[in-house]
C-alpha positions as CSV (number, residue, x, y, z in Angstrom):
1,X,17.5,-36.9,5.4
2,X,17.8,-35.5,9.1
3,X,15.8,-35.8,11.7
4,X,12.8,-33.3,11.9
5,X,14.6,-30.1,13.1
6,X,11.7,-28.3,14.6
7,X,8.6,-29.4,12.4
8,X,6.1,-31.6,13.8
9,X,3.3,-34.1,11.5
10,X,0.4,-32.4,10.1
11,X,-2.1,-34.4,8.9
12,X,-3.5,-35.1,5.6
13,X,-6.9,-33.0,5.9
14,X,-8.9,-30.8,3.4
15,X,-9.2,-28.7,6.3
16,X,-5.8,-28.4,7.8
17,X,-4.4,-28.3,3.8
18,X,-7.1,-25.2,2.5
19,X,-6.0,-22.8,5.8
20,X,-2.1,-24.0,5.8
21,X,-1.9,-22.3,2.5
22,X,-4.6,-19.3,3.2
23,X,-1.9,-18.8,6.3
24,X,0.9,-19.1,3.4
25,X,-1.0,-15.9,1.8
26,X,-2.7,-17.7,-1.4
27,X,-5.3,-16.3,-2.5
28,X,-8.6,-18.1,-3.9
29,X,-7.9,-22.0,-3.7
30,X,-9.0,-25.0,-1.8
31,X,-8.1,-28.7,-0.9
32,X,-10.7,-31.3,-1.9
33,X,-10.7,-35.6,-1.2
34,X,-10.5,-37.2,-3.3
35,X,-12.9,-40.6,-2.8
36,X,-12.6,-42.1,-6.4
37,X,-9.6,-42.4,-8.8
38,X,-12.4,-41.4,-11.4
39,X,-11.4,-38.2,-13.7
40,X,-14.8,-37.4,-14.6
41,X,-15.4,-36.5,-10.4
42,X,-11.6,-34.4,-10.7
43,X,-13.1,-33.1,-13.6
44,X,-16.0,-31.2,-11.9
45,X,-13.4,-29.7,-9.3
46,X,-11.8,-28.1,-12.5
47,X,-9.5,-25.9,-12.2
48,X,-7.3,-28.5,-10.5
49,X,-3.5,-27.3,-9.9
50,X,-3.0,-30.5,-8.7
51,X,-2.5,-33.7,-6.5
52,X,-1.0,-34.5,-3.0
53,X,-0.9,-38.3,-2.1
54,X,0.2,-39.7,0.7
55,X,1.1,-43.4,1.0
56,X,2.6,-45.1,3.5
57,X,6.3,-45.6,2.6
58,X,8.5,-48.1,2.9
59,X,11.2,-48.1,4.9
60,X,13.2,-50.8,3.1
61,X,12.9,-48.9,-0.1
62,X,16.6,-48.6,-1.7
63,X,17.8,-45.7,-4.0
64,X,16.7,-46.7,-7.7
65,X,18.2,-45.2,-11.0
66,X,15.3,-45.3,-12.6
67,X,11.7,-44.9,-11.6
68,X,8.7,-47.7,-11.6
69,X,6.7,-45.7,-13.7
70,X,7.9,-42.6,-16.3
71,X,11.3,-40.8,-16.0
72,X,13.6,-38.9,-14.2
73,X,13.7,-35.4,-15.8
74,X,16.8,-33.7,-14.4
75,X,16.5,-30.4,-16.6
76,X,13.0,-29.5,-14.6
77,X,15.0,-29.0,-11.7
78,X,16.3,-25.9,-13.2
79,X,13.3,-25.2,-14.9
80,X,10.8,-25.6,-11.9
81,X,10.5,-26.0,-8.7
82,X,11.9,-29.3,-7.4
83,X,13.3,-29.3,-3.6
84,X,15.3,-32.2,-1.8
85,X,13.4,-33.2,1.0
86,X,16.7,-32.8,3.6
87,X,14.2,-33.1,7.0
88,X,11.3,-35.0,8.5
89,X,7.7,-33.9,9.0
90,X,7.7,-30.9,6.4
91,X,6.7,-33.3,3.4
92,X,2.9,-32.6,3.1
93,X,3.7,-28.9,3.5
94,X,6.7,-29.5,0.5
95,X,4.4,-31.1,-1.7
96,X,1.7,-28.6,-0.9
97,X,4.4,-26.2,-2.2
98,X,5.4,-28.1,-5.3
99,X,2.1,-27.6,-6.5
100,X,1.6,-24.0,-5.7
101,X,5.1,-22.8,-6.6
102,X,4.7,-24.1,-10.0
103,X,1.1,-23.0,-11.0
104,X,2.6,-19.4,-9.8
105,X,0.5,-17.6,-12.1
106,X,-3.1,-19.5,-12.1
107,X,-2.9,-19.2,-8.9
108,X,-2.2,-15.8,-6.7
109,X,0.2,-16.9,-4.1
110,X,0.6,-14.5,-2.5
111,X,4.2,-11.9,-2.1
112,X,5.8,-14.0,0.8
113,X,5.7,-17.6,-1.3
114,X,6.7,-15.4,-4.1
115,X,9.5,-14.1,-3.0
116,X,10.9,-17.5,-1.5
117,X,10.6,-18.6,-4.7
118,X,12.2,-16.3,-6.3
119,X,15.0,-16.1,-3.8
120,X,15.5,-20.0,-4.0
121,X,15.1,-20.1,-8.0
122,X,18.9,-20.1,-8.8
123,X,19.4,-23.0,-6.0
124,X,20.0,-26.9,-6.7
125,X,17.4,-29.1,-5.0
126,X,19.4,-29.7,-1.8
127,X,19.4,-25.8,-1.0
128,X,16.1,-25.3,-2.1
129,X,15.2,-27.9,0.4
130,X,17.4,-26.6,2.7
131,X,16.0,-23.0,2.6
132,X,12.2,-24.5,2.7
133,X,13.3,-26.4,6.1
134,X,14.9,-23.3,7.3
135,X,11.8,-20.9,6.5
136,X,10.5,-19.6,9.9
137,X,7.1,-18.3,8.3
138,X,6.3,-21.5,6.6
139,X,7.9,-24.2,9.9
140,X,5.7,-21.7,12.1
141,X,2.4,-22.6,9.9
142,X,2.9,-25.8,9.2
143,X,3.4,-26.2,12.9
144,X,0.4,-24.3,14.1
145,X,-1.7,-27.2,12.5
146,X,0.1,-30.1,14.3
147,X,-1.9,-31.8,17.2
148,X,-1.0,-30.8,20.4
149,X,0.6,-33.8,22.1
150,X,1.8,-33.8,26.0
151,X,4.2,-36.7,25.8
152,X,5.8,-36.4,22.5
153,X,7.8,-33.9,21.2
154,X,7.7,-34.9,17.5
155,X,9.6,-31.7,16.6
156,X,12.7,-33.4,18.1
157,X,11.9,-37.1,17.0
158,X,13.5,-39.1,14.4
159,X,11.1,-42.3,13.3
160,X,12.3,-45.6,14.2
161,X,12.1,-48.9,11.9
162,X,9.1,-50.0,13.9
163,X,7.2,-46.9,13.1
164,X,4.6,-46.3,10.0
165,X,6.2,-43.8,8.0
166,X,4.0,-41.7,5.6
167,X,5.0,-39.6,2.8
168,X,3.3,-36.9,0.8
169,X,4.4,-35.8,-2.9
170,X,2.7,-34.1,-5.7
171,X,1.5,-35.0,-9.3
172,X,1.2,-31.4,-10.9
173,X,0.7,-30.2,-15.0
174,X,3.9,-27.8,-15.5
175,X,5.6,-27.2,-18.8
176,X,3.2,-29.3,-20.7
177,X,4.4,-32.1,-18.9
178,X,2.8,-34.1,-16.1
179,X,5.1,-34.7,-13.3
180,X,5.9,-36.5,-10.0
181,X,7.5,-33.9,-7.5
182,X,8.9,-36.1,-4.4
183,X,11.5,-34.8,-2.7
184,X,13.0,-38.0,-1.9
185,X,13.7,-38.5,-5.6
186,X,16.7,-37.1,-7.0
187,X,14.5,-35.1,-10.0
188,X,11.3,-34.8,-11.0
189,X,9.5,-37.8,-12.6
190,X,7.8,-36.9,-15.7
191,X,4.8,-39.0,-17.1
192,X,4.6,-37.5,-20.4
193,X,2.8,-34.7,-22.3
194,X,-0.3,-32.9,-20.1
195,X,-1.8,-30.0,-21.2
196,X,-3.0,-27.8,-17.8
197,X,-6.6,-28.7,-18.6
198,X,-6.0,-32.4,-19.4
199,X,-4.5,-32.6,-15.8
200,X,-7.3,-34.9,-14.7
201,X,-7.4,-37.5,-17.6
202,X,-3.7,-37.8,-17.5
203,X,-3.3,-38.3,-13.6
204,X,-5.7,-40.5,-12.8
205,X,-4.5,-43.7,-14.8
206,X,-1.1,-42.7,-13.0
207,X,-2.6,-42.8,-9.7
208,X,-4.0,-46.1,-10.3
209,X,-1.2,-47.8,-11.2
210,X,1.0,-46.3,-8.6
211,X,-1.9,-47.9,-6.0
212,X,-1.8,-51.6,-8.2
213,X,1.4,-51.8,-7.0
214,X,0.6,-52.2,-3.4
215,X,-0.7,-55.2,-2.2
216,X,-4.5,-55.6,-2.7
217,X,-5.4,-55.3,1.0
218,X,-3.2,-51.8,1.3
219,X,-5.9,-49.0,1.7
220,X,-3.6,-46.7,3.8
221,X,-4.0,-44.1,1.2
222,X,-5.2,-40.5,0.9
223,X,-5.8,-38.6,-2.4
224,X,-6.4,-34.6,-1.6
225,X,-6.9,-32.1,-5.2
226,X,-5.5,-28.6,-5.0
227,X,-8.9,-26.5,-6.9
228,X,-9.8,-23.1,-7.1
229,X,-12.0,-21.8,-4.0
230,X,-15.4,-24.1,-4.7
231,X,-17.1,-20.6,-3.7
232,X,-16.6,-19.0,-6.1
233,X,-17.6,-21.2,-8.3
234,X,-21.2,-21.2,-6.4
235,X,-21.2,-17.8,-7.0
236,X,-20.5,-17.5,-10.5
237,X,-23.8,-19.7,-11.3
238,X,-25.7,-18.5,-8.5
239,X,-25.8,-21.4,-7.0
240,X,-27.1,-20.5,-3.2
241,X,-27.8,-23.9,-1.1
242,X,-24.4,-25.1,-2.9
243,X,-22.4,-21.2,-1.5
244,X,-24.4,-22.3,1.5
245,X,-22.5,-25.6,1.6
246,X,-19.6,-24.9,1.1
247,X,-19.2,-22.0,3.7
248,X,-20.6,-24.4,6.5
249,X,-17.9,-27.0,5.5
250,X,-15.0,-24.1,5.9
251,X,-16.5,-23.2,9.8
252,X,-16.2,-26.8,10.3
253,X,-13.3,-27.0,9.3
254,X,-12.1,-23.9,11.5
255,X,-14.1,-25.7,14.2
256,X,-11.8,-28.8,13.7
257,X,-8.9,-27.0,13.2
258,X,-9.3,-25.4,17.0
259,X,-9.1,-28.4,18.6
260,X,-6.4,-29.5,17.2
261,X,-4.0,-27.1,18.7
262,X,-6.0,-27.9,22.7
263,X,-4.4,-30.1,24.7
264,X,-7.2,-31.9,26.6
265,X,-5.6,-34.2,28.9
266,X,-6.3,-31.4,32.1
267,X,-9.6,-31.3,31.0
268,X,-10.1,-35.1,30.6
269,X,-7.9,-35.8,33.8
270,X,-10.2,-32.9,36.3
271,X,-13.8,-34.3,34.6
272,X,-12.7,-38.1,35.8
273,X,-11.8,-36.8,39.1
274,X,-14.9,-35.3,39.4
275,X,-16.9,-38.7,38.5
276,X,-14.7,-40.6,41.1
277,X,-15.1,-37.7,43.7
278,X,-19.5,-38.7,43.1
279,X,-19.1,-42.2,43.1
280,X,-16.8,-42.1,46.4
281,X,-19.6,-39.9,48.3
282,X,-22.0,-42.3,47.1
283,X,-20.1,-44.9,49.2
284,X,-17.3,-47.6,48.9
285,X,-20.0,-50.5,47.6
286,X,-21.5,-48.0,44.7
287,X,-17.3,-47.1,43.8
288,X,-16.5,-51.0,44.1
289,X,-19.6,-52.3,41.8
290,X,-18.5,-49.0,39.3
291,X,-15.2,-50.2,39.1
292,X,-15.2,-53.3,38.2
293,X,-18.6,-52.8,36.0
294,X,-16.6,-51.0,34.1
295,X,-12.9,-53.2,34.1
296,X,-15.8,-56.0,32.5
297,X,-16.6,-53.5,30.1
298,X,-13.2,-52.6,28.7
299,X,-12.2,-56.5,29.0
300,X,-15.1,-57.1,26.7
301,X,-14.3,-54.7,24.1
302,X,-11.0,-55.5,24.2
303,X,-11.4,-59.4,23.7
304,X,-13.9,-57.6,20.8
305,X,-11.4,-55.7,18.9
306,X,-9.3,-59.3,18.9
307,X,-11.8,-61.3,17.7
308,X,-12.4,-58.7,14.5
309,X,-8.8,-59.1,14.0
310,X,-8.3,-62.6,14.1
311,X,-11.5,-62.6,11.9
312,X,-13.6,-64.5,14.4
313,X,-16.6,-62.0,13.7
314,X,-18.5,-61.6,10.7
């Protein structure tokens, strides 16, 4: 896999997820989090296209020729649509995609996704990935949800071993199977017979043993369901505080989504000049006592964050 070529990290947000792909041109569907591995709570998100999971991957991990759990399923590749991850940072947005360009029909995606797919159909997995790295419309919206960053350019950074590296894939129901689509794989994984509507009863026990095989005090995990627009569900049963909801959730999450593309460190830098401009005109004592009142405090919650570390406080 190269380095990351022009896209920078996104991160694993409802928020940032549900406008990537209303940017994309998709039509109608939603990102929810997931906060239990329980199929009866993916159940009342129904329709769920799918999964995205992000883990944080190890960078020891050695090429296998067979999979932990299920099987590699070489025929999907031809059959659906499996891209090669070949570059860093564009995994959420490629398993975003592996859901959506395989539920192409439940869900409207809109004539630009559309057509990539159809243009890349005939492709092996390394061109697909290839062409999905080299796609200007979807690099320029992943990118336009990336945090703005004045010291690191992460569009021209390749991740070191001392780095925590985090990966994204997608469990989706395609074909009547349930599959694993990770483009660092060399095909997708299938875990057996799924039915679109028995999505959530299949993946769940996957998920869970996936997670078992962690160790126990690994919680560096996110869990985010691909569902149809939970408005339009409100609508349907007329449901008004729950329409209310769910529309003050999406401005917040616009809200959010603005101030991720700031940059704040003028801001930040011009409102601490102006606090040491008032102490100074207050005199050198008052900027003295200031200083160092406030040295003592960031030596204290310093010495704090230790102790919790070291498990010195209860």
């Amino acid at each position: 896999m190269s380095s990351s070529g022009g896209w920078n990290t996104i991160e694993s947000d409802a928020g940032v997820f549900t406008y990537l792909i209303d940017n994309l041109g998709v039509k109608d569907v939603q990102f929810e989090e997931l906060i239990a591995l329980d199929p009866n709570f993916l159940k009342q998100q129904s329709p769920v296209y799918g999964v995205i999971f992000l883990f944080k991957y190890p960078t020891n991990q050695k090429p296998i020729d067979a999979p932990v759990d299920g099987s590699f399923d070489f025929d999907a590749i031809e059959d659906h649509f499996f891209a090669a991850q070949t570059i860093q940072n564009a995994c959420g947005t490629q398993a975003i995609l592996s859901v959506l360009l395989n539920n192409d029909g439940k869900i409207d995606i809109g004539s630009q996704l559309r057509e990539f797919k159809e243009f890349t159909q005939a492709f092996p997995s390394e061109l697909r990935g290839e062409a999905l790295s080299n796609s200007q419309l979807i690099r320029d919206v992943h990118n336009s949800f990336a945090r703005s960053s004045p010291f690191v350019d992460e569009s021209q950074r390749t991740a070191t071993e001392d780095d925590d590296v985090y990966h994204f894939i997608a469990y989706t129901s395609v074909g009547g199977k349930l599959y694993e689509l990770d483009g660092l794989q060399p095909a997708p994984i299938s875990h057996g017979d799924c039915a679109f509507e028995e999505f959530p009863d299949k993946v769940i026990p996957v998920l869970q043993r996936r997670i078992e095989r962690y160790p126990a005090g690994e919680i560096r995990f996110n869990l985010l369901a691909m569902v149809r627009d939970l408005r339009i569900k409100a609508r349907e049963i007329g449901d008004q505080a729950w329409l209310s909801q769910e529309e003050s959730k999406r401005n917040a999450w616009q809200w959010e989504n603005t101030l991720r593309r700031h940059n704040f460190v003028g801001f930040i830098g011009e409102m601490l000049k102006n606090v040491v401009r008032q102490k100074l005109k207050e005199g050198p004592e008052v900027y003295e006592k200031w200083v160092k009142e406030a040295e003592t405090k960031s030596k204290a919650r310093l010495e704090d964050k230790r102790n919790k570390k070291s498990g010195l406080l209860e």
